[in-house]
Wavefront OBJ file of the C-alpha trace (Angstrom):
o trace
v 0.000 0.000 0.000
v 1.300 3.458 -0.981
v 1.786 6.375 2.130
v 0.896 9.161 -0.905
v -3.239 7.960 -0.767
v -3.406 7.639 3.365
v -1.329 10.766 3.624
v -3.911 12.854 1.385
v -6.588 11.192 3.354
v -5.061 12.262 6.466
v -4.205 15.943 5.238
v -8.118 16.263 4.160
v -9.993 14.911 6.921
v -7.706 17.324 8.696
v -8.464 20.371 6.918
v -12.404 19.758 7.370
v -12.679 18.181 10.640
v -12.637 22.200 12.035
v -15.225 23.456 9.570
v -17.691 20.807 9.740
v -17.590 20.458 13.876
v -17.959 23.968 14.173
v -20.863 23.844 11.916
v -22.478 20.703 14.028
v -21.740 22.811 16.890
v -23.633 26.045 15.597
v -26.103 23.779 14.343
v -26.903 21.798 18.087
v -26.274 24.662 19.909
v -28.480 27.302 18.491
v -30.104 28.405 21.677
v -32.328 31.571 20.176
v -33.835 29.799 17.331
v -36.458 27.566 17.773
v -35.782 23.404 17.499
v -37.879 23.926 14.115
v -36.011 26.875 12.437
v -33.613 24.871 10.093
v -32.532 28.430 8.622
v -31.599 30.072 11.607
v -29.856 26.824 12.839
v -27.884 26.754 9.300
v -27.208 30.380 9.733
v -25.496 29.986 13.038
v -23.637 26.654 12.032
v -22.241 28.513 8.844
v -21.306 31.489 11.594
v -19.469 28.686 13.754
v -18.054 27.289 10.741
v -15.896 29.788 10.126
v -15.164 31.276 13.732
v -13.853 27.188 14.801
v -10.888 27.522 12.802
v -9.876 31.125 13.303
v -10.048 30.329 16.650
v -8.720 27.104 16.812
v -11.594 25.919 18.186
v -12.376 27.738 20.944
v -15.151 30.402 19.207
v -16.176 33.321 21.802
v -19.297 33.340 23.218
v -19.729 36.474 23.650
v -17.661 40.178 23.309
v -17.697 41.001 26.986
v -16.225 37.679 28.063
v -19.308 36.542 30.578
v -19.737 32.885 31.110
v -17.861 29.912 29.844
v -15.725 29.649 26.752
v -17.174 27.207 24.371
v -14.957 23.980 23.554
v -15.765 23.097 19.904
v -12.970 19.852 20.158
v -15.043 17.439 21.232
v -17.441 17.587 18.222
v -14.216 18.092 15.641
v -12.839 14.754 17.181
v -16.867 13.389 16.761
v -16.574 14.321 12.749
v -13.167 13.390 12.468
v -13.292 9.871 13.337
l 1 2 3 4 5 6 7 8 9 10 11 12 13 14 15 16 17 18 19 20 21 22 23 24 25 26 27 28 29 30 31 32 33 34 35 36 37 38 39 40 41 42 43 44 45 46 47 48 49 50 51 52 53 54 55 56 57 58 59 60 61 62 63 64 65 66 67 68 69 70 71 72 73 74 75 76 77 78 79 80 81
């Protein structure tokens, strides 16, 4: 078996393991849209999509630092695997 195939595989599950958990994240954790808004929920994943890997996974919740940081590495080691 080549190493060129499992190291692509490797490099790409990499690159959108951060995306896609912080867009499960957004998506689960949506707490001012209703469970039946699928827009809003997309909305806010998309948001979190984005924010997970300029943060390294550690997205603010909010600009004036009250309450706990959120922890997005559980669900990027959920999408990863």
């Amino acid at each position: 078996m080549s190493l060129k195939p499992l190291l692509k595989s490797a490099v790409f599950s990499v690159l959108l393991a951060m995306p896609v958990g912080g867009f499960v994240f957004g998506f689960v954790h949506a707490t001012h849209c209703a469970w039946w808004n699928i827009v809003g929920r997309g909305f806010i994943g998309v948001i979190f999509a984005v924010l997970t890997p300029l943060c390294w996974g550690h997205p603010p919740q909010n600009e004036g630092g009250v309450g706990e940081p959120f922890n997005v590495w559980p669900y990027i080691y959920m999408v990863q695997d």
